[in-house]
mmCIF file of the N, C-alpha and C atoms, coordinates in Angstrom:
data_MODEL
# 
_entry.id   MODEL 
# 
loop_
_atom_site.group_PDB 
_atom_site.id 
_atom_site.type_symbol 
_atom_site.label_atom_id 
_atom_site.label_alt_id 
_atom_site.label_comp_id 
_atom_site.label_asym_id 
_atom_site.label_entity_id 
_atom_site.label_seq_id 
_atom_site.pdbx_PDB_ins_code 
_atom_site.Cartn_x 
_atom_site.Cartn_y 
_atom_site.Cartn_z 
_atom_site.occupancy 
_atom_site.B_iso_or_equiv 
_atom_site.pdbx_formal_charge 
_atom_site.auth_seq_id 
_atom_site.auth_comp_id 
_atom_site.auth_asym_id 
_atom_site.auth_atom_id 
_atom_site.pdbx_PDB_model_num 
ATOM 1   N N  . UNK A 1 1  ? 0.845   -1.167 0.000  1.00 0.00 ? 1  UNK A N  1 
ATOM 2   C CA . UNK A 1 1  ? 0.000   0.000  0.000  1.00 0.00 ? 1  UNK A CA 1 
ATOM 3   C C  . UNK A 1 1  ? 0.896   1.238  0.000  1.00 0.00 ? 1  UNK A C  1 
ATOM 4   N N  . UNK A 1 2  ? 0.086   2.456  -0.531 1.00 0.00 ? 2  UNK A N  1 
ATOM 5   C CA . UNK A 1 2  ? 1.180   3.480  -0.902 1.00 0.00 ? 2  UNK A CA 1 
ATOM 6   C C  . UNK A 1 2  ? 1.138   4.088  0.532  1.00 0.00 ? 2  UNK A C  1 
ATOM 7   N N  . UNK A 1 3  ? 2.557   5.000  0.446  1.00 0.00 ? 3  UNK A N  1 
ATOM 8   C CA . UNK A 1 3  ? 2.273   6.033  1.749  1.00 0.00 ? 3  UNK A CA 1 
ATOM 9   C C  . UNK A 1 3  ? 1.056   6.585  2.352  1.00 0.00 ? 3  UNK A C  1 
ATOM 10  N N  . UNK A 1 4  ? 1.236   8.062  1.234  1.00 0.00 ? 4  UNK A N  1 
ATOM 11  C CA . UNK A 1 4  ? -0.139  8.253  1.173  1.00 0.00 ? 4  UNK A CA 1 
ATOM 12  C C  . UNK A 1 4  ? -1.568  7.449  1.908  1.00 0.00 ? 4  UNK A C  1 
ATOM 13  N N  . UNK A 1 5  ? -1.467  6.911  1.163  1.00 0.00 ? 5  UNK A N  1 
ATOM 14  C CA . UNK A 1 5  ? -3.119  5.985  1.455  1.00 0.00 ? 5  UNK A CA 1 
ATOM 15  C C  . UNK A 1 5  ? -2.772  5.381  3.133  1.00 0.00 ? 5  UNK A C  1 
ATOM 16  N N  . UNK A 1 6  ? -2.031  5.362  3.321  1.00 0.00 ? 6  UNK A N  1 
ATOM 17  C CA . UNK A 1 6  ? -2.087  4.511  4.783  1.00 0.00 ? 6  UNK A CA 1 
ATOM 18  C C  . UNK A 1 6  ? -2.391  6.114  5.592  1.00 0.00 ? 6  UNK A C  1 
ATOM 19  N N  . UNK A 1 7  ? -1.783  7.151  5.137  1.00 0.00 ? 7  UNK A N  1 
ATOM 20  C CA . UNK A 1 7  ? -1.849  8.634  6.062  1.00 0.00 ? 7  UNK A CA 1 
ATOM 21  C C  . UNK A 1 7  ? -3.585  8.640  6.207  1.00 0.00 ? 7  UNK A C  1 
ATOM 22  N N  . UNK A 1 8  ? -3.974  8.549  4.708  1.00 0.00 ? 8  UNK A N  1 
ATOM 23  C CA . UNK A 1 8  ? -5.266  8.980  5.064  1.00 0.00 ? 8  UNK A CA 1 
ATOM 24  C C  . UNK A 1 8  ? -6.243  7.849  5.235  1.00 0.00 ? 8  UNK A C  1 
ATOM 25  N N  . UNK A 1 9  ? -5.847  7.062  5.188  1.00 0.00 ? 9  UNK A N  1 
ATOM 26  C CA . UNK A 1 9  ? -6.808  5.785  6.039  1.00 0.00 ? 9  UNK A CA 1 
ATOM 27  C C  . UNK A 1 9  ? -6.484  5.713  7.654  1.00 0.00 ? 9  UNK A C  1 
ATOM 28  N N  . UNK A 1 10 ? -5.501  6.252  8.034  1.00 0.00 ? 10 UNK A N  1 
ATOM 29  C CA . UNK A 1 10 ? -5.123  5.819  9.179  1.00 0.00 ? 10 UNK A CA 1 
ATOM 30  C C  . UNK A 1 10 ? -5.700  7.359  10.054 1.00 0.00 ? 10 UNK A C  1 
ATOM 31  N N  . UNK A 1 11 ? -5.746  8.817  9.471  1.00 0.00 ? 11 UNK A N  1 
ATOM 32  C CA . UNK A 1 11 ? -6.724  9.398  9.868  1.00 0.00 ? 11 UNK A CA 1 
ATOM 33  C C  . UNK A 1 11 ? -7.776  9.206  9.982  1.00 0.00 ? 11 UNK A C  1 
ATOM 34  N N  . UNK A 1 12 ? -8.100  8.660  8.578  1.00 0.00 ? 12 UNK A N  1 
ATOM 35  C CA . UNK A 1 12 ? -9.589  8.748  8.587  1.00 0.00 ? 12 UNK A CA 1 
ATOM 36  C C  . UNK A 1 12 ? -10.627 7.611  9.894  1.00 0.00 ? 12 UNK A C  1 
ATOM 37  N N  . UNK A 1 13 ? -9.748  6.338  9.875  1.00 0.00 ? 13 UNK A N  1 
ATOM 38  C CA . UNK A 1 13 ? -9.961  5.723  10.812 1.00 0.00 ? 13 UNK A CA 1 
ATOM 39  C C  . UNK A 1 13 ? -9.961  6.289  12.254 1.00 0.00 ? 13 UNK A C  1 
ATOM 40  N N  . UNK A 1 14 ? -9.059  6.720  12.828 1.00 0.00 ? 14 UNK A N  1 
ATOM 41  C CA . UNK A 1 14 ? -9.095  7.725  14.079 1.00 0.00 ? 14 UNK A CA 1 
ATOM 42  C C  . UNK A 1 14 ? -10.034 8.043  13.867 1.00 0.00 ? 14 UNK A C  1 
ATOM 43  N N  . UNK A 1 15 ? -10.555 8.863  12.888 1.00 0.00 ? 15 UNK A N  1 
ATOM 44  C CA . UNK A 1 15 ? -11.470 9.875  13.075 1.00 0.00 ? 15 UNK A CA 1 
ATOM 45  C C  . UNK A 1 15 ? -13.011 8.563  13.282 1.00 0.00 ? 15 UNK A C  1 
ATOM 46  N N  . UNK A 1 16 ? -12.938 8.096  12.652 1.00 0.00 ? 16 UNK A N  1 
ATOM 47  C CA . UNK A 1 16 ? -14.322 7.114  12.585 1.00 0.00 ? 16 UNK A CA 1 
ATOM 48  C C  . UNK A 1 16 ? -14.091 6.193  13.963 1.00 0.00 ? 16 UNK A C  1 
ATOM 49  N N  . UNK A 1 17 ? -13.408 5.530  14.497 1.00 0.00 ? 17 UNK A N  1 
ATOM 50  C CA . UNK A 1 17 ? -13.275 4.959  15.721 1.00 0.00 ? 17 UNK A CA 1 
ATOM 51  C C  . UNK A 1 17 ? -14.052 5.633  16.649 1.00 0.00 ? 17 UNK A C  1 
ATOM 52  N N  . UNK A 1 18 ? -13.655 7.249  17.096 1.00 0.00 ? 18 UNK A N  1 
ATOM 53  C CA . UNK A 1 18 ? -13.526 7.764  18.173 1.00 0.00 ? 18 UNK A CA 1 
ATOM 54  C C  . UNK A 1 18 ? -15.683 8.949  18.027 1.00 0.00 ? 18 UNK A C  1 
ATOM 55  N N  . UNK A 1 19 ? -15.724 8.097  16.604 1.00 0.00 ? 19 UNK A N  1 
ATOM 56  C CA . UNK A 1 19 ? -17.281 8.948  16.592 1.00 0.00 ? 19 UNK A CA 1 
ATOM 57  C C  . UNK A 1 19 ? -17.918 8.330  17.556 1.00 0.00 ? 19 UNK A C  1 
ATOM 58  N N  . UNK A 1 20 ? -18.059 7.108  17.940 1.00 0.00 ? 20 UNK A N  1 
ATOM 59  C CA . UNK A 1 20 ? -19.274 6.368  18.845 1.00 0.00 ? 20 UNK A CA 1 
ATOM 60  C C  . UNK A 1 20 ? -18.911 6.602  20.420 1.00 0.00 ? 20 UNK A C  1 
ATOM 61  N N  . UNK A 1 21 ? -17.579 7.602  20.661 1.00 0.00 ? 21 UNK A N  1 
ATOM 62  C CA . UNK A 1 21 ? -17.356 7.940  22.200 1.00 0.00 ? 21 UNK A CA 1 
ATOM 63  C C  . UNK A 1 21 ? -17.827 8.214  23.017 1.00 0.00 ? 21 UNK A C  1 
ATOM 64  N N  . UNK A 1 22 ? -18.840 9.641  22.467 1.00 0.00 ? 22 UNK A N  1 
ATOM 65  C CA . UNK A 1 22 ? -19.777 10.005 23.652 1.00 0.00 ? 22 UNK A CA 1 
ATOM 66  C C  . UNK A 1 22 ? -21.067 9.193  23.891 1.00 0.00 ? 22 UNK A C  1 
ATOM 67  N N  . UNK A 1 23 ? -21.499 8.041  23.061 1.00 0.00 ? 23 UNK A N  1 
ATOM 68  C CA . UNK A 1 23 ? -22.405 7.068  23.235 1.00 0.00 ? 23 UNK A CA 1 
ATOM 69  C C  . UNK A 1 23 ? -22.183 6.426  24.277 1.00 0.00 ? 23 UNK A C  1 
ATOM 70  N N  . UNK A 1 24 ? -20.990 5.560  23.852 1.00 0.00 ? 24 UNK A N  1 
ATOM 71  C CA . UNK A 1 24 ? -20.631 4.571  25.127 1.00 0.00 ? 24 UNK A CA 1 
ATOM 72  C C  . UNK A 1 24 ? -20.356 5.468  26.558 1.00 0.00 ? 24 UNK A C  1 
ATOM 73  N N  . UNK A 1 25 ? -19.535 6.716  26.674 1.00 0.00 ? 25 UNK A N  1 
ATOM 74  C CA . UNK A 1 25 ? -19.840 7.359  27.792 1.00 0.00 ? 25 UNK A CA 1 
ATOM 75  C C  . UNK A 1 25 ? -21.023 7.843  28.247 1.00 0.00 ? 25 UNK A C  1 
ATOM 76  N N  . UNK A 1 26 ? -22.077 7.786  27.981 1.00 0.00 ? 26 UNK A N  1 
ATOM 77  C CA . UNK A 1 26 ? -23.091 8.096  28.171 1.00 0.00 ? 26 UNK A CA 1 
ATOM 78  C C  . UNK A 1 26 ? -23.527 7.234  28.702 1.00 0.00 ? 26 UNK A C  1 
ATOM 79  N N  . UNK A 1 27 ? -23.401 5.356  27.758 1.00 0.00 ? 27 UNK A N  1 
ATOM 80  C CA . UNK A 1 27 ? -23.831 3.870  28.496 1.00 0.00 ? 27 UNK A CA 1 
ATOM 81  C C  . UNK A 1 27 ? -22.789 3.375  29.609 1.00 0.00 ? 27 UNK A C  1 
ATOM 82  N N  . UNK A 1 28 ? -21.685 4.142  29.903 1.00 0.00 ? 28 UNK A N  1 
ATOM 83  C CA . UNK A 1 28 ? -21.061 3.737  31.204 1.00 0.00 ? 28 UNK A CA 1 
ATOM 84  C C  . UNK A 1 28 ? -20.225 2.185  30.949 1.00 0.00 ? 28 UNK A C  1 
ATOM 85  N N  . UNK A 1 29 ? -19.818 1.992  29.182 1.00 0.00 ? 29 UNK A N  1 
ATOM 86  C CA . UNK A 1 29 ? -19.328 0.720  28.733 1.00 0.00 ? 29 UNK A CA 1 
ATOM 87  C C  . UNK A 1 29 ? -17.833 0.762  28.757 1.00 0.00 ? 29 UNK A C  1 
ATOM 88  N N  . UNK A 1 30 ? -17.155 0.460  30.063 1.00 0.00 ? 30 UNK A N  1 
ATOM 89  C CA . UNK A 1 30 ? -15.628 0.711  29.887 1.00 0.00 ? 30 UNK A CA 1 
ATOM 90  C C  . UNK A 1 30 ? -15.518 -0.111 28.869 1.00 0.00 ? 30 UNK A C  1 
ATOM 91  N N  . UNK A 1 31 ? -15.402 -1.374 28.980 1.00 0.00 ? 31 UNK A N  1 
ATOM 92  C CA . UNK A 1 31 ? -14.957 -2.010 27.358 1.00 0.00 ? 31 UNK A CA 1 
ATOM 93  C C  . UNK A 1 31 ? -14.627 -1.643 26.487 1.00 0.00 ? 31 UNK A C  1 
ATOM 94  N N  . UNK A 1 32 ? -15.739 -0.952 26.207 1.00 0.00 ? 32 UNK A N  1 
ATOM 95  C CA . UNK A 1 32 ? -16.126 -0.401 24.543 1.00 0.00 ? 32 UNK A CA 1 
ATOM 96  C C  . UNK A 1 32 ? -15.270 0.866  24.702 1.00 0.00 ? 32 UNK A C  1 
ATOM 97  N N  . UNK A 1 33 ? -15.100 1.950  25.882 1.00 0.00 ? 33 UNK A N  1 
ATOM 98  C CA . UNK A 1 33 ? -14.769 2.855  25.935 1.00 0.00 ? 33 UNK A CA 1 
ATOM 99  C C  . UNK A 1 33 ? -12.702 2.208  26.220 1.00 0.00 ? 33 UNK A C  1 
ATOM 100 N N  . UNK A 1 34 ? -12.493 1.716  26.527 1.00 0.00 ? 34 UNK A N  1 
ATOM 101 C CA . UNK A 1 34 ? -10.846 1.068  26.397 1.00 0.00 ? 34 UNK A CA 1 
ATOM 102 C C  . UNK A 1 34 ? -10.685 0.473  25.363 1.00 0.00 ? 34 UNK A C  1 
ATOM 103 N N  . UNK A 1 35 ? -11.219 -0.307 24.238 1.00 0.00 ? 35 UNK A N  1 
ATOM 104 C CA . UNK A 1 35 ? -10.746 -0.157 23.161 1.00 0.00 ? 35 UNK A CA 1 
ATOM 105 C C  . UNK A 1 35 ? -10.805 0.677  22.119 1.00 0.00 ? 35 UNK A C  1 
ATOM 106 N N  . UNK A 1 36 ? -12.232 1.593  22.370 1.00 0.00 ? 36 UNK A N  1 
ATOM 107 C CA . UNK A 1 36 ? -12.287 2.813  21.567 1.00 0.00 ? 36 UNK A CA 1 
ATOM 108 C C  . UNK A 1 36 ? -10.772 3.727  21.690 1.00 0.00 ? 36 UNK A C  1 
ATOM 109 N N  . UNK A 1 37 ? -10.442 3.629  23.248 1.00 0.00 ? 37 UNK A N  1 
ATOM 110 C CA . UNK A 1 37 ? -8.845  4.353  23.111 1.00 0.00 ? 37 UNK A CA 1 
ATOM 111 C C  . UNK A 1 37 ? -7.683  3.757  22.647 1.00 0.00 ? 37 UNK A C  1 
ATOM 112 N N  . UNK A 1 38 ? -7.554  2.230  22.828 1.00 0.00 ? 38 UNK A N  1 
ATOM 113 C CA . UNK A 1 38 ? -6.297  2.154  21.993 1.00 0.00 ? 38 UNK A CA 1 
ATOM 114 C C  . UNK A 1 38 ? -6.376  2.001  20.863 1.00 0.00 ? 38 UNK A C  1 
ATOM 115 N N  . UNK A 1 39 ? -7.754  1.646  20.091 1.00 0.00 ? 39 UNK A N  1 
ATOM 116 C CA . UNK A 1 39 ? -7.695  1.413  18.537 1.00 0.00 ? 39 UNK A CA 1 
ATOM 117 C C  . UNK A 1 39 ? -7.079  2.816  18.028 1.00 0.00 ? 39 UNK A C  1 
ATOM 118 N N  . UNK A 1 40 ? -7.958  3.939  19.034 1.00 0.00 ? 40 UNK A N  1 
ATOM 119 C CA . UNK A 1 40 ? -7.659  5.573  18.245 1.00 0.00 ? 40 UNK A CA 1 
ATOM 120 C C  . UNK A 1 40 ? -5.988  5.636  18.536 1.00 0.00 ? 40 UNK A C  1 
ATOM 121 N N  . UNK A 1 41 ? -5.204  4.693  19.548 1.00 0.00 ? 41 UNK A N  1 
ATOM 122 C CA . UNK A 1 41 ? -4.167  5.121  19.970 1.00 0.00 ? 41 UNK A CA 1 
ATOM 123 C C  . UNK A 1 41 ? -2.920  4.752  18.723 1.00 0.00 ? 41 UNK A C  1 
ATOM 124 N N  . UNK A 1 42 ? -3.426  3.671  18.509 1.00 0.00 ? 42 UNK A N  1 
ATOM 125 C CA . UNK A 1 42 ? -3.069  2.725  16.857 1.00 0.00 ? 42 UNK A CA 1 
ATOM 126 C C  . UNK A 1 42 ? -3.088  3.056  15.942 1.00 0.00 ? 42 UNK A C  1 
ATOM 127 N N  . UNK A 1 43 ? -4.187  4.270  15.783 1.00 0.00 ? 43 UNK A N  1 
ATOM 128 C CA . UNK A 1 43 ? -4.605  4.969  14.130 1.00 0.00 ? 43 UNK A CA 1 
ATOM 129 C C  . UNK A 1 43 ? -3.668  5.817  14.132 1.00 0.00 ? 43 UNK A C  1 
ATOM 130 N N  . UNK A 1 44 ? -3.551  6.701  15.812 1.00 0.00 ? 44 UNK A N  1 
ATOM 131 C CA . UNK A 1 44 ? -2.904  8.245  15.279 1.00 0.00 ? 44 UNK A CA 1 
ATOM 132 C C  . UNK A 1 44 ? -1.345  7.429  15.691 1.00 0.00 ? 44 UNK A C  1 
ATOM 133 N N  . UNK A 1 45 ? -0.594  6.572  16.179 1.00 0.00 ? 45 UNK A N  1 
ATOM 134 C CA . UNK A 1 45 ? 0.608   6.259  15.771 1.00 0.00 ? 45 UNK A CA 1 
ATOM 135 C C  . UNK A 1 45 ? 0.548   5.651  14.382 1.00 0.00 ? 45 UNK A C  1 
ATOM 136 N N  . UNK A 1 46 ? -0.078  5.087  13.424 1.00 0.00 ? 46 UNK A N  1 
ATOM 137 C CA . UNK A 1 46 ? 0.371   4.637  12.075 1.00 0.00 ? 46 UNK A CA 1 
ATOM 138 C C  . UNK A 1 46 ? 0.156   6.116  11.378 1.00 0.00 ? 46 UNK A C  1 
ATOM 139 N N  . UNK A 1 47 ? -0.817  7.276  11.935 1.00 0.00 ? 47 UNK A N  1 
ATOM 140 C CA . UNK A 1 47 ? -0.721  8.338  10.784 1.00 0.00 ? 47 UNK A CA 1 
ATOM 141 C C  . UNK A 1 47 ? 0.209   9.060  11.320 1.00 0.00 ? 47 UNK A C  1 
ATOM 142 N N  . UNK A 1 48 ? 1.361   9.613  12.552 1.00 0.00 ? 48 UNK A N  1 
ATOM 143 C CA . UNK A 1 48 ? 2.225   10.370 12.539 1.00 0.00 ? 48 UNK A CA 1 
ATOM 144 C C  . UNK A 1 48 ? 3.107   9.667  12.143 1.00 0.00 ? 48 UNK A C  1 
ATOM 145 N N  . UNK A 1 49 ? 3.554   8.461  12.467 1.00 0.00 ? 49 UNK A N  1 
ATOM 146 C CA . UNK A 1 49 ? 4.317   7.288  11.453 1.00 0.00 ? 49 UNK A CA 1 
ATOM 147 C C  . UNK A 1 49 ? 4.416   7.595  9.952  1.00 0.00 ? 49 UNK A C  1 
ATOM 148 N N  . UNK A 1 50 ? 3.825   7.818  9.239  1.00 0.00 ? 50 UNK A N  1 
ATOM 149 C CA . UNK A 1 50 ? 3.293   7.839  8.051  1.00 0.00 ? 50 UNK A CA 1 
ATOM 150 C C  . UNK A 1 50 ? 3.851   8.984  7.593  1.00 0.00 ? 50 UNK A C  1 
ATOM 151 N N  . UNK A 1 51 ? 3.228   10.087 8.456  1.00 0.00 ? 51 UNK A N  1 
ATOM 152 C CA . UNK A 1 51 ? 3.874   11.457 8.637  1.00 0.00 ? 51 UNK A CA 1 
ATOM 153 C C  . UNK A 1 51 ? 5.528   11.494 8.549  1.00 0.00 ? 51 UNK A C  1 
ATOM 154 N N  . UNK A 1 52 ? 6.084   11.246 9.674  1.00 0.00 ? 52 UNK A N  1 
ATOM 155 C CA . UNK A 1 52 ? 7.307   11.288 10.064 1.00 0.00 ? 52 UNK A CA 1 
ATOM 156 C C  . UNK A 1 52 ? 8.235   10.946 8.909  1.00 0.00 ? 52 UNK A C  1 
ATOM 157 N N  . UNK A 1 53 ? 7.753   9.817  8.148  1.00 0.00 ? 53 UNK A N  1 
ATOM 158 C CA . UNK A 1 53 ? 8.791   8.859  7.650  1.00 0.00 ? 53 UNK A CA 1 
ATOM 159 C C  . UNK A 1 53 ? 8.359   8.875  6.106  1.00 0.00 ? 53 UNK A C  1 
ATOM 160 N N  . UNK A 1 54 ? 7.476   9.765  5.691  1.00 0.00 ? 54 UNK A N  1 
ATOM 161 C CA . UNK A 1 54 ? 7.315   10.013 4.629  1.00 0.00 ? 54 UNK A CA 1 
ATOM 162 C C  . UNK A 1 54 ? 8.452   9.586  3.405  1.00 0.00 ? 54 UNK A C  1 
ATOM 163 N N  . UNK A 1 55 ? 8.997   8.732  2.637  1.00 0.00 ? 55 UNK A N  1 
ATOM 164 C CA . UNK A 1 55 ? 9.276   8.558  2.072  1.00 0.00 ? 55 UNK A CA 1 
ATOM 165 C C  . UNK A 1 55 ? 11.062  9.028  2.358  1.00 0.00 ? 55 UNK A C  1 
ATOM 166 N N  . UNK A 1 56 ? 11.564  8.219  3.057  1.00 0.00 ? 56 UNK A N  1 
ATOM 167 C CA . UNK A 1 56 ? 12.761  8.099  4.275  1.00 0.00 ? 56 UNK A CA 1 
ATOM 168 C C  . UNK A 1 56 ? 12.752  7.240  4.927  1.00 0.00 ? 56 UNK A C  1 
ATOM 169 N N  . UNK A 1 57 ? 14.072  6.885  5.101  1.00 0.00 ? 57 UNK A N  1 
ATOM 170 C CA . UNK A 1 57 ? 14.509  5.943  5.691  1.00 0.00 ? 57 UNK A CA 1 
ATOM 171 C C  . UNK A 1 57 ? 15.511  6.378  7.044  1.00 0.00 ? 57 UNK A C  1 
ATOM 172 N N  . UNK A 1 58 ? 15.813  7.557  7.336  1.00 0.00 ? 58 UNK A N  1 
ATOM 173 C CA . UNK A 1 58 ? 16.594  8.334  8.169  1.00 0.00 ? 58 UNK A CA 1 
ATOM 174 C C  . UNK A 1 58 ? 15.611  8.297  9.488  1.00 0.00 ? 58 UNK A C  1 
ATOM 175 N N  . UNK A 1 59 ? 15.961  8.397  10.409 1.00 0.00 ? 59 UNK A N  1 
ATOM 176 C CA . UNK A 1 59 ? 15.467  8.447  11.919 1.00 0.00 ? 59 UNK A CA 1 
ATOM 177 C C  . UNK A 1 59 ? 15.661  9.932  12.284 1.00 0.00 ? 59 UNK A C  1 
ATOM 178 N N  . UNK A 1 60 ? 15.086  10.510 11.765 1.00 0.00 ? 60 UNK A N  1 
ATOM 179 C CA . UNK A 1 60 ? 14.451  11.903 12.245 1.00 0.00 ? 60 UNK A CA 1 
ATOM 180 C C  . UNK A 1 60 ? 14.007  11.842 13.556 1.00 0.00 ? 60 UNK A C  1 
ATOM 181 N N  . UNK A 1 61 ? 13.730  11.629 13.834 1.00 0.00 ? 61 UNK A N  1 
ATOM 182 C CA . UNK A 1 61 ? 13.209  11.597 15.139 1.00 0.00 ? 61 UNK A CA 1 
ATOM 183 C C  . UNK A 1 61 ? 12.480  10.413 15.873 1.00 0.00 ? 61 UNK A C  1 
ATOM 184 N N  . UNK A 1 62 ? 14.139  10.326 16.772 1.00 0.00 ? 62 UNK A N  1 
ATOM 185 C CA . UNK A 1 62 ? 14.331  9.095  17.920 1.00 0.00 ? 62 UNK A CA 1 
ATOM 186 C C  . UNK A 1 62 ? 14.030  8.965  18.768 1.00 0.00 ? 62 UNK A C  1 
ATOM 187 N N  . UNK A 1 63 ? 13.473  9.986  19.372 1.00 0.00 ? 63 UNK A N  1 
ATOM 188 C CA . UNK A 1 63 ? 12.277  10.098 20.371 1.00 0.00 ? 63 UNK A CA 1 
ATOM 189 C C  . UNK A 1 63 ? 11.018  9.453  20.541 1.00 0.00 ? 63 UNK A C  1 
ATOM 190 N N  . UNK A 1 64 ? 10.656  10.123 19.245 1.00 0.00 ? 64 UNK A N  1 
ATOM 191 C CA . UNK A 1 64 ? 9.352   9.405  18.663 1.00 0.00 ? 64 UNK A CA 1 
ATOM 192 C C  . UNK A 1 64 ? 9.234   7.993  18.613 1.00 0.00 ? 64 UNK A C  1 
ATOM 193 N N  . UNK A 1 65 ? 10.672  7.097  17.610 1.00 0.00 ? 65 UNK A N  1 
ATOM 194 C CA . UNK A 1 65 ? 10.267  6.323  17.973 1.00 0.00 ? 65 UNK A CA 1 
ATOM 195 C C  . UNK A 1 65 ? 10.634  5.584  19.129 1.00 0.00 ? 65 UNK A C  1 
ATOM 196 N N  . UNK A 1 66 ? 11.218  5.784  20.138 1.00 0.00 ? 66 UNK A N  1 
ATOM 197 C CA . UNK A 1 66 ? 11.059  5.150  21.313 1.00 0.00 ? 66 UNK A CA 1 
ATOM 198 C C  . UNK A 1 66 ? 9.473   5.167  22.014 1.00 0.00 ? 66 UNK A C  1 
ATOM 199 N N  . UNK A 1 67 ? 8.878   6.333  21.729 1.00 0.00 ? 67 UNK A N  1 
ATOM 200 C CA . UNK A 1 67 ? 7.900   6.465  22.477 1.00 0.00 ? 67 UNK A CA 1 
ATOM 201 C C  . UNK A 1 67 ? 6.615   5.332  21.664 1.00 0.00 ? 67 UNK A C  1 
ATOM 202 N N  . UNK A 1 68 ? 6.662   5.329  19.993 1.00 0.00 ? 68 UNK A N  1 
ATOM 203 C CA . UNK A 1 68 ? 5.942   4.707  19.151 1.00 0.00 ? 68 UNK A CA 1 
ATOM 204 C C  . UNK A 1 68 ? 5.617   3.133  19.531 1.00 0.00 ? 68 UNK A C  1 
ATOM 205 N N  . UNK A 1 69 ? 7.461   2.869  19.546 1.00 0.00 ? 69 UNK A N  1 
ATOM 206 C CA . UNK A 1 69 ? 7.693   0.945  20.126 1.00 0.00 ? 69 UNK A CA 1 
ATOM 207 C C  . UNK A 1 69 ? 6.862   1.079  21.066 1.00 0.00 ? 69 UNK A C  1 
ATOM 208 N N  . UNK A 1 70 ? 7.416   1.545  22.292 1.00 0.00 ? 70 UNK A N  1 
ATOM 209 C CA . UNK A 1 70 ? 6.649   1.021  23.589 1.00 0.00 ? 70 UNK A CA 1 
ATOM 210 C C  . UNK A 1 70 ? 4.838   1.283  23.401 1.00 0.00 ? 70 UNK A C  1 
ATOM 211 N N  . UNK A 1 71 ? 4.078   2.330  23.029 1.00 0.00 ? 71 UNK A N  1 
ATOM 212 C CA . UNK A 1 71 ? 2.887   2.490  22.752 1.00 0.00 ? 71 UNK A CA 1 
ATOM 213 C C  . UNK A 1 71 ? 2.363   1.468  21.971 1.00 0.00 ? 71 UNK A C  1 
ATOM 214 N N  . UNK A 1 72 ? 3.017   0.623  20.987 1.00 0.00 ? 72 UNK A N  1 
ATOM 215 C CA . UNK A 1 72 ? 2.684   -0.415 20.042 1.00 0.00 ? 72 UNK A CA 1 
ATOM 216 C C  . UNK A 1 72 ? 2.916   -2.106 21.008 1.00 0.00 ? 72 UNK A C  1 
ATOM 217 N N  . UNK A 1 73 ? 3.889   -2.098 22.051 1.00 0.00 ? 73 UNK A N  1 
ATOM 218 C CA . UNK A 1 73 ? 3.871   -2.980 22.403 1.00 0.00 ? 73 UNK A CA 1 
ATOM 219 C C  . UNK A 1 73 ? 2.797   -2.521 23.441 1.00 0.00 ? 73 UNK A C  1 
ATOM 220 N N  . UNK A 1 74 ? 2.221   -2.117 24.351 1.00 0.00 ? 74 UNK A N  1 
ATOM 221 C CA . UNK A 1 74 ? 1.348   -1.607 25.505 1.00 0.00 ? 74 UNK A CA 1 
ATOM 222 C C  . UNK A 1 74 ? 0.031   -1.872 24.219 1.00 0.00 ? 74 UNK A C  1 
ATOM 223 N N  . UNK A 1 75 ? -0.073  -1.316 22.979 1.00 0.00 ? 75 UNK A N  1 
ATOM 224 C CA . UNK A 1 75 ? -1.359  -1.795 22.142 1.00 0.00 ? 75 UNK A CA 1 
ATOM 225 C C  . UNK A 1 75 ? -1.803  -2.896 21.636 1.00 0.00 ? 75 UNK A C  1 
ATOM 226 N N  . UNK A 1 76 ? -0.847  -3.605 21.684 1.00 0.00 ? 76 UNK A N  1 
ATOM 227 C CA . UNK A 1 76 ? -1.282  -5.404 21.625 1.00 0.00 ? 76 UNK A CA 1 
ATOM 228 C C  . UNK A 1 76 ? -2.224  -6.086 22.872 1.00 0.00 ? 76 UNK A C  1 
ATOM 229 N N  . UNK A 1 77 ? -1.280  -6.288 24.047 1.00 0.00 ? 77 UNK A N  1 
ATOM 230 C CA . UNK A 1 77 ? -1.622  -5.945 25.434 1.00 0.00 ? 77 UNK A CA 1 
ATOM 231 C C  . UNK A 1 77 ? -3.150  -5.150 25.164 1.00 0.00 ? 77 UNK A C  1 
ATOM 232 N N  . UNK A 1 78 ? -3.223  -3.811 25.570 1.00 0.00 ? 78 UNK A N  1 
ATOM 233 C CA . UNK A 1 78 ? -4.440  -3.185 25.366 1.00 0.00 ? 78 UNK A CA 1 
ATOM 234 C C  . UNK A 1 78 ? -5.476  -3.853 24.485 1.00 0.00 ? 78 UNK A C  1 
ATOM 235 N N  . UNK A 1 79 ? -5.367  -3.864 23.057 1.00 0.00 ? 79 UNK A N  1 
ATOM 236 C CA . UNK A 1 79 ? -6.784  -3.964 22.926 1.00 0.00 ? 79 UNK A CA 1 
ATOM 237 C C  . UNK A 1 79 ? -7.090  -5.694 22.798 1.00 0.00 ? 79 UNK A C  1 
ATOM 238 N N  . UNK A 1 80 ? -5.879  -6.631 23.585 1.00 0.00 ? 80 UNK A N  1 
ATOM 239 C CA . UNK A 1 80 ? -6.528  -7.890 23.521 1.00 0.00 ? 80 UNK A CA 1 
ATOM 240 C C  . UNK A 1 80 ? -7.305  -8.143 25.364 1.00 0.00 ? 80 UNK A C  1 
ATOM 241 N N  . UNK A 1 81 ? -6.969  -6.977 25.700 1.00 0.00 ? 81 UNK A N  1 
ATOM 242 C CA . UNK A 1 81 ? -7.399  -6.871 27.302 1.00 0.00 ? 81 UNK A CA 1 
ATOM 243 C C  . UNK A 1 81 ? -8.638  -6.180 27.339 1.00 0.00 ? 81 UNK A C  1 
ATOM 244 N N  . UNK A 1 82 ? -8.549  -5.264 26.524 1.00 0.00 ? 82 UNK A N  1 
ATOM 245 C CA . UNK A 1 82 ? -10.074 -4.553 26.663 1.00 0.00 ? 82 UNK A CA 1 
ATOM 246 C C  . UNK A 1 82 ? -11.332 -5.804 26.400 1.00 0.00 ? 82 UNK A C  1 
# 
C-alpha cells in the first residue's frame, strides 16, 4: 500500500473509531470505551508514522520512535485486554 493511502486511512480511521465515544460514555461501557482508546491510539501512531517517515529511511526523530515501540507494544496488550 502506498504512503499516502495509509496517512489517510489511518486518519480517517481515528477519526471514525472515536465517533461512537460520547455514546458509550453516556452507556457507562468501559470495554467499549478502552478499546475505543487504543484502537484511536493505533490509528494516530500509524498516521504520525506515516507522517514522520514520509518517504525516508533516516530516523528523524528518535524520540518518537522510542515512544511509538513502547505504545505499540502496551497496544497489543491493550486492545486484547479490553
Amino acid at each position: 500500500m502506498h504512503d499516502a493511502s495509509i496517512i489517510f486511512f489511518a486518519g480517517l480511521c481515528a477519526f471514525l473509531v472515536i465517533s461512537p465515544l460520547p455514546l458509550q460514555w453516556r452507556a457507562r461501557n468501559s470495554g467499549t470505551l478502552l478499546l475505543i482508546t487504543w484502537l484511536f491510539v493505533g490509528n494516530i501512531l500509524s498516521f504520525v508514522d506515516g507522517l514522520i517517515w514520509w518517504d525516508s529511511i533516516e530516523n528523524v526523530a528518535p524520540i518518537w520512535c522510542d515512544i511509538s515501540t513502547k505504545l505499540s507494544v502496551g497496544l497489543t496488550v491493550g486492545i486484547a485486554a479490553s
